[in-house]
N, CA, C and O atoms as a GROMACS GRO file, in nm:
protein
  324
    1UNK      N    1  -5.690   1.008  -5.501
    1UNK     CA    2  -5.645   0.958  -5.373
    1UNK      C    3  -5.555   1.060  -5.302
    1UNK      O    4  -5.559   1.081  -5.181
    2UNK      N    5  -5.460   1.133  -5.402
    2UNK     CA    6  -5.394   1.225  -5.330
    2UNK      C    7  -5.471   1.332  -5.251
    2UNK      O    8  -5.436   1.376  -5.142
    3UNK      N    9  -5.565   1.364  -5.313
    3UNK     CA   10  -5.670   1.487  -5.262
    3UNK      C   11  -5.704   1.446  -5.077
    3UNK      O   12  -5.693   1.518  -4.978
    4UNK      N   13  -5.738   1.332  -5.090
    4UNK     CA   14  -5.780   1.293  -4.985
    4UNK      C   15  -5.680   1.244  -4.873
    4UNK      O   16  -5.708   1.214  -4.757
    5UNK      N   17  -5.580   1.243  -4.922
    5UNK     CA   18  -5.453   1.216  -4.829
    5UNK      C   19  -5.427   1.383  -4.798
    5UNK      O   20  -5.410   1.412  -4.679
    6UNK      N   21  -5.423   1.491  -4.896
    6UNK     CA   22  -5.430   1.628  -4.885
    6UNK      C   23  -5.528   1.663  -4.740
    6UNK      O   24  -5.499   1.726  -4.638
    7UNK      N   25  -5.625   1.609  -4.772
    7UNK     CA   26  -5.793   1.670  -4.670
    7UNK      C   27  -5.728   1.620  -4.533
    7UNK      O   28  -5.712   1.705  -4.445
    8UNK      N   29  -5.690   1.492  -4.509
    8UNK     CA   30  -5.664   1.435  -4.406
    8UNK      C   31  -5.560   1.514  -4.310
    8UNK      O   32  -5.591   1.544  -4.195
    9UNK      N   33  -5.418   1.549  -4.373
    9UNK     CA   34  -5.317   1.582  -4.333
    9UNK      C   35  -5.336   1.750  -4.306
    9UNK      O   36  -5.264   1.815  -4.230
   10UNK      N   37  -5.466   1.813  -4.398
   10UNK     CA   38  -5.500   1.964  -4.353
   10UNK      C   39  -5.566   1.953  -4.256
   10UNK      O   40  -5.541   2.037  -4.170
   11UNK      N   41  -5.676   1.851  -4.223
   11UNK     CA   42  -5.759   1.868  -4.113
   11UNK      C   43  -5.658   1.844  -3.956
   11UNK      O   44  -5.682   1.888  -3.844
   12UNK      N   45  -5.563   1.774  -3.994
   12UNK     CA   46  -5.485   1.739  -3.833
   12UNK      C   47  -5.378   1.839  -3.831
   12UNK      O   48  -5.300   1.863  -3.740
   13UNK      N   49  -5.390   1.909  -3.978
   13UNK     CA   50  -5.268   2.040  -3.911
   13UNK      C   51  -5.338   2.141  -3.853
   13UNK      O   52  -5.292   2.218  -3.769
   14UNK      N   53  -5.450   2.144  -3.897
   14UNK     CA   54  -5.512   2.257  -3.843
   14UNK      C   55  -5.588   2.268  -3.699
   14UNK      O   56  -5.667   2.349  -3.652
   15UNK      N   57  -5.530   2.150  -3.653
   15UNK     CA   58  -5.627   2.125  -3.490
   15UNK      C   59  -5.548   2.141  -3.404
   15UNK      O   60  -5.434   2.098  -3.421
   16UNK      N   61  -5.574   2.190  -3.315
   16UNK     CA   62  -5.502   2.246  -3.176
   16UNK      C   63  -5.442   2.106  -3.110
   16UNK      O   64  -5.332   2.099  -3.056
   17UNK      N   65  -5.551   1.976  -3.125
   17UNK     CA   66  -5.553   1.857  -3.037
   17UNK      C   67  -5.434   1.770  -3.146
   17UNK      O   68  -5.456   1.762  -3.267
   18UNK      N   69  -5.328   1.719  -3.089
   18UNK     CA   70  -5.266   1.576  -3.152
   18UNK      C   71  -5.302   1.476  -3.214
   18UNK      O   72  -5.246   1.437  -3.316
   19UNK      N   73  -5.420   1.411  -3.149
   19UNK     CA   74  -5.437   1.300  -3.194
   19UNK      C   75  -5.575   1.310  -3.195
   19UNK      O   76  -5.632   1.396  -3.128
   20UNK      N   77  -5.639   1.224  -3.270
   20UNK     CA   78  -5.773   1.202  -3.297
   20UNK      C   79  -5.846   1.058  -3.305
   20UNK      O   80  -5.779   0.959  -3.334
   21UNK      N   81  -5.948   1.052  -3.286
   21UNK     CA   82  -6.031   0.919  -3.339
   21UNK      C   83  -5.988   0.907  -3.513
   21UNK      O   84  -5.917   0.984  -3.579
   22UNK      N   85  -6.044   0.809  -3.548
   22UNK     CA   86  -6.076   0.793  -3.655
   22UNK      C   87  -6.211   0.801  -3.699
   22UNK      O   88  -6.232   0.789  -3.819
   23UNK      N   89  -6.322   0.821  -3.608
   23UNK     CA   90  -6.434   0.920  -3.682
   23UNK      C   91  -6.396   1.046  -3.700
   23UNK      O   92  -6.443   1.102  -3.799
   24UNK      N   93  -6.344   1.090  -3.650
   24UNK     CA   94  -6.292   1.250  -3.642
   24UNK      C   95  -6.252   1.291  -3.782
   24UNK      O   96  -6.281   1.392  -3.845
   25UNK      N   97  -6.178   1.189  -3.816
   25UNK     CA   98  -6.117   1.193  -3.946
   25UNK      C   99  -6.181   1.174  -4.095
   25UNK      O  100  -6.156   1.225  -4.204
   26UNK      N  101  -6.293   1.059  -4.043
   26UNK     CA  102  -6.381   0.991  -4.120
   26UNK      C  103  -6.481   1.187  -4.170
   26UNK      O  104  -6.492   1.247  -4.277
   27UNK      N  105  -6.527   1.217  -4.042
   27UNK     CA  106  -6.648   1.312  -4.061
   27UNK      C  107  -6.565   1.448  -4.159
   27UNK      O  108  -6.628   1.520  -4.237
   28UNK      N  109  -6.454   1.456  -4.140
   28UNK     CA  110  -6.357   1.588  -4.209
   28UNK      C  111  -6.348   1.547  -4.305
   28UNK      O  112  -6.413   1.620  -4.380
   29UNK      N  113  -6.272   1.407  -4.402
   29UNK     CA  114  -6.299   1.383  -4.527
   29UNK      C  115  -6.461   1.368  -4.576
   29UNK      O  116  -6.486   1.389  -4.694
   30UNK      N  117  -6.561   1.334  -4.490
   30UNK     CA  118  -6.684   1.305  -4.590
   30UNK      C  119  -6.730   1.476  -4.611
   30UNK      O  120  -6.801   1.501  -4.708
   31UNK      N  121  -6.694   1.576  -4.531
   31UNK     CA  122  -6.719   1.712  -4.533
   31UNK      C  123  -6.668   1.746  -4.741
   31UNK      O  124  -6.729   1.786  -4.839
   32UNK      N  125  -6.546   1.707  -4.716
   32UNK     CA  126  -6.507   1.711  -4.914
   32UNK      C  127  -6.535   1.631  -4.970
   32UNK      O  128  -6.536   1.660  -5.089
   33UNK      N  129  -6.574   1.493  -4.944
   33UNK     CA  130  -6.556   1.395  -5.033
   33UNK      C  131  -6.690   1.287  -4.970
   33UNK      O  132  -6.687   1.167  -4.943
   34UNK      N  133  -6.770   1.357  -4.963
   34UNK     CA  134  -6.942   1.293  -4.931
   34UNK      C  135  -7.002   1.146  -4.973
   34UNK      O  136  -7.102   1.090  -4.927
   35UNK      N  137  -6.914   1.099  -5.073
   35UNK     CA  138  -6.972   0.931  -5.144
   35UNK      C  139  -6.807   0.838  -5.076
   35UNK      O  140  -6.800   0.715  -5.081
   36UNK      N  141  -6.728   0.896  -5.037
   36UNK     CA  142  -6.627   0.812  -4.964
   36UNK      C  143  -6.671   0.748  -4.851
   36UNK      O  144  -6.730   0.812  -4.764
   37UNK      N  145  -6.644   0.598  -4.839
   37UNK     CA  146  -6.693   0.513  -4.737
   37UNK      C  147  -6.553   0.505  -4.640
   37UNK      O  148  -6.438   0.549  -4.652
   38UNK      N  149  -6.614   0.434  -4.550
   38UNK     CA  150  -6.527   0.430  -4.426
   38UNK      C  151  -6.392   0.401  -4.453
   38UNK      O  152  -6.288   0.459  -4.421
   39UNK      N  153  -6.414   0.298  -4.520
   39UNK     CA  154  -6.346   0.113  -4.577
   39UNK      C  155  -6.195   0.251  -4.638
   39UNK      O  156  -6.091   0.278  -4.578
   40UNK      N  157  -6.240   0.300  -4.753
   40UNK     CA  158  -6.178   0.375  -4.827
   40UNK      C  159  -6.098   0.493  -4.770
   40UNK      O  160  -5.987   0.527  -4.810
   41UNK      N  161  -6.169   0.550  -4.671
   41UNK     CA  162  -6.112   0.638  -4.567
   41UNK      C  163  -5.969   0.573  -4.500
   41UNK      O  164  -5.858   0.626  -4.490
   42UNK      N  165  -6.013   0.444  -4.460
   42UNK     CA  166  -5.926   0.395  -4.375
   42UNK      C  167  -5.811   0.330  -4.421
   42UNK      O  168  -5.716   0.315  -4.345
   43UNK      N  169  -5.807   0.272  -4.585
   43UNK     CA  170  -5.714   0.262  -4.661
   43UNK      C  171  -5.590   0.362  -4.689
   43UNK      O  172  -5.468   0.347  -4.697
   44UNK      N  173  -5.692   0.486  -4.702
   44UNK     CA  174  -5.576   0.619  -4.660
   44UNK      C  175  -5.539   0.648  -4.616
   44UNK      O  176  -5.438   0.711  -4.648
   45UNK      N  177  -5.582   0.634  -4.487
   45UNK     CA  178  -5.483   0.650  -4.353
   45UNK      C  179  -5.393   0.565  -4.334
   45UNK      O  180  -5.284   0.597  -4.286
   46UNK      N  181  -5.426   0.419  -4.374
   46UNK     CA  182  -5.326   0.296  -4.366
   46UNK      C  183  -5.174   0.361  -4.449
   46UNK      O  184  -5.057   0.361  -4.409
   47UNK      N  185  -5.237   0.414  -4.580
   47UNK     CA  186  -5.155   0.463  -4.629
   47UNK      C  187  -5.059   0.553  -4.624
   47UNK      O  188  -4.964   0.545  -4.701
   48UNK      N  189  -5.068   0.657  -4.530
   48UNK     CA  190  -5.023   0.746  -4.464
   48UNK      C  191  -4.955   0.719  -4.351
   48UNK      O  192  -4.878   0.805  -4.309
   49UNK      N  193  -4.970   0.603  -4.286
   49UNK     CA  194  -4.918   0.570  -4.155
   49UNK      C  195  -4.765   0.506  -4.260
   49UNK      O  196  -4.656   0.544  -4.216
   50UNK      N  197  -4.762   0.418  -4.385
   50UNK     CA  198  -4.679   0.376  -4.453
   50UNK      C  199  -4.548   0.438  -4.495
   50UNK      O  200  -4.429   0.405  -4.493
   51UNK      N  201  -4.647   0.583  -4.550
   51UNK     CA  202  -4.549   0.688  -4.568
   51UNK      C  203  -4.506   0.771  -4.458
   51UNK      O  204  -4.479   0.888  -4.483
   52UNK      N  205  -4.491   0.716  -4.314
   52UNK     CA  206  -4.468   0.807  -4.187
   52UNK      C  207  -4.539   0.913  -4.152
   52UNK      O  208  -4.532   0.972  -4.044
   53UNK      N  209  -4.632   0.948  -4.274
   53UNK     CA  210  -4.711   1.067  -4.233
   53UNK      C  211  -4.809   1.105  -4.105
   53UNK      O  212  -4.842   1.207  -4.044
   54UNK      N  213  -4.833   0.974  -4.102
   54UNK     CA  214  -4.906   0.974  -3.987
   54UNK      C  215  -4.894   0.872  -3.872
   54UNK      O  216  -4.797   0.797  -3.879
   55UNK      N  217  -4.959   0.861  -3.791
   55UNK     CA  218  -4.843   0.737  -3.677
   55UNK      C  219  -4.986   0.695  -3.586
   55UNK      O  220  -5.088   0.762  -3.569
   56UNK      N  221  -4.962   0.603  -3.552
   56UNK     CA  222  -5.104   0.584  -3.448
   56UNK      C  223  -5.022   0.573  -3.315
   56UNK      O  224  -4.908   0.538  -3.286
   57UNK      N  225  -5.142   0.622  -3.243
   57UNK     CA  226  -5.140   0.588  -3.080
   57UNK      C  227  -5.243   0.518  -3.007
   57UNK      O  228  -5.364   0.515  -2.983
   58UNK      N  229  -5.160   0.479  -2.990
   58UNK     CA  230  -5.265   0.341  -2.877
   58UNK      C  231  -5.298   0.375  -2.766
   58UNK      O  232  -5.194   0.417  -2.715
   59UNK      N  233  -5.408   0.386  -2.666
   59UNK     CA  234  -5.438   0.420  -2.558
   59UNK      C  235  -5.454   0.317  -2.462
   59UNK      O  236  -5.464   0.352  -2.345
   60UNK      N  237  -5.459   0.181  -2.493
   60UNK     CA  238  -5.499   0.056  -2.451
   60UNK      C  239  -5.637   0.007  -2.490
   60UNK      O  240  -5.662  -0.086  -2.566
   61UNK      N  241  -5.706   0.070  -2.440
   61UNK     CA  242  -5.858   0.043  -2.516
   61UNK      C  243  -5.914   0.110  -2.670
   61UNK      O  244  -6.026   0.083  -2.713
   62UNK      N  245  -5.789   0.230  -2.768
   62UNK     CA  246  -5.868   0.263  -2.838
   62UNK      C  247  -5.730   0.315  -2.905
   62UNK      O  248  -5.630   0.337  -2.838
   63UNK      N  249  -5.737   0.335  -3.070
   63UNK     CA  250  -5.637   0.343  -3.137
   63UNK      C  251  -5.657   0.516  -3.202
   63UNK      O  252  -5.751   0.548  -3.274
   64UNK      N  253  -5.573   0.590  -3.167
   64UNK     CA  254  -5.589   0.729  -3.280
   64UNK      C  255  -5.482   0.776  -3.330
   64UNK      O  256  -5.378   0.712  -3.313
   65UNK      N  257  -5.479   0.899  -3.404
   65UNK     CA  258  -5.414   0.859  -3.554
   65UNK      C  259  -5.375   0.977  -3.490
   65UNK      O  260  -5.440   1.011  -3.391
   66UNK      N  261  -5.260   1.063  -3.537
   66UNK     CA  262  -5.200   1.192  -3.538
   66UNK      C  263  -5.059   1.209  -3.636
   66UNK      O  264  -4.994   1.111  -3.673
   67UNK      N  265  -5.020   1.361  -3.674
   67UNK     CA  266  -4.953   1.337  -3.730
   67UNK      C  267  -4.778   1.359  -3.676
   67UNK      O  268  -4.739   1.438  -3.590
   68UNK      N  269  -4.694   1.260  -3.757
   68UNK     CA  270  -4.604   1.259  -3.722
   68UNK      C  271  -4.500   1.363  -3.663
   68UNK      O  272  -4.442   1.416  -3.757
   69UNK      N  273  -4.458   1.410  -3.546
   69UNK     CA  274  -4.386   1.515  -3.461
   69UNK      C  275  -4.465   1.579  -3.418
   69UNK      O  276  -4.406   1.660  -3.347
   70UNK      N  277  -4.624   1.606  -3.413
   70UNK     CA  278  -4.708   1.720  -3.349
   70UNK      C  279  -4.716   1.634  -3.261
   70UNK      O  280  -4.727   1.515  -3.292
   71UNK      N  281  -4.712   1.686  -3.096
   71UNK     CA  282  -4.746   1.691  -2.993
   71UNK      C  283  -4.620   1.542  -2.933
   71UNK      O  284  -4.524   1.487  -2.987
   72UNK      N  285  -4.676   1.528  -2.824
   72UNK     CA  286  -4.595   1.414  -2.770
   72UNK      C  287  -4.652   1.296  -2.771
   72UNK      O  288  -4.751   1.255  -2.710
   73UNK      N  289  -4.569   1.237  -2.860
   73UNK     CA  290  -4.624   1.044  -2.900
   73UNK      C  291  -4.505   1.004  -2.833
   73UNK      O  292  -4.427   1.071  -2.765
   74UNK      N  293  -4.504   0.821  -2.879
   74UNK     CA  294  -4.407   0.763  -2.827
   74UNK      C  295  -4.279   0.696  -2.893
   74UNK      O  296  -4.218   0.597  -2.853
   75UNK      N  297  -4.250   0.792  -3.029
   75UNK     CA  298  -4.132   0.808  -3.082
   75UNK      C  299  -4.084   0.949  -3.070
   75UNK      O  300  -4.008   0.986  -3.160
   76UNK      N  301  -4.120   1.056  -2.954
   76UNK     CA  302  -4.077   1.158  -2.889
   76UNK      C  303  -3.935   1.092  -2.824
   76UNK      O  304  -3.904   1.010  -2.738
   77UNK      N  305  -3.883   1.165  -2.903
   77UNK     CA  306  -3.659   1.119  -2.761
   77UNK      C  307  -3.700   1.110  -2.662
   77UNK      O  308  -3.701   1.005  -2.598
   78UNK      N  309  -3.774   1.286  -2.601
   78UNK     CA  310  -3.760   1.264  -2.462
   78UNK      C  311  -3.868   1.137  -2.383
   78UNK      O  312  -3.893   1.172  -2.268
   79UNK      N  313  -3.923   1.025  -2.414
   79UNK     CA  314  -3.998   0.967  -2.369
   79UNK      C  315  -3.871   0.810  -2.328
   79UNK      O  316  -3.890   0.713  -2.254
   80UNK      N  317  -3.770   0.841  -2.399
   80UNK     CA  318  -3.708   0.714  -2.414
   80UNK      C  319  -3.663   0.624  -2.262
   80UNK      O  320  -3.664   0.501  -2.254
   81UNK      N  321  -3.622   0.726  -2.138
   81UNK     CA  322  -3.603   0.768  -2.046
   81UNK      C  323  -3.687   0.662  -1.926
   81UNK      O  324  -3.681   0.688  -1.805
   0.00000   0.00000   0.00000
């Protein structure tokens, strides 16, 4: 499980973009880990959002995942304003 909490947190450090879908995420872990289902994918991320690692953003119509302090979310200070 750690591996895949590993894959997750390399694939969103390594992207120029903040935030992502959660296929986005889905297609980068099945790239290492090919017999992992969605269900299981998404347990890890649940899991990660637990451990602050990761944070979701809501758009109104659609939920994506990024990780915690890259780019501007809405536990950014300066947004408090």
């Amino acid at each position: 499980m750690q591996e895949v909490k590993d894959a997750i947190v390399a694939y969103l450090t390594g992207l120029k973009k903040s935030k992502v879908y959660f296929n986005d995420i889905e297609k980068a872990v099945k790239q290492k880990f090919p017999d992992m289902k969605p269900r299981e994918i998404k347990k890890v991320c649940t899991e990660l959002i637990a451990d602050e690692t990761l944070i979701y953003f809501s758009t109104g119509s659609s939920t994506m995942y990024g990780l915690k302090g890259k780019g501007i979310t809405s536990d950014t200070p300066d947004l408090e304003d």
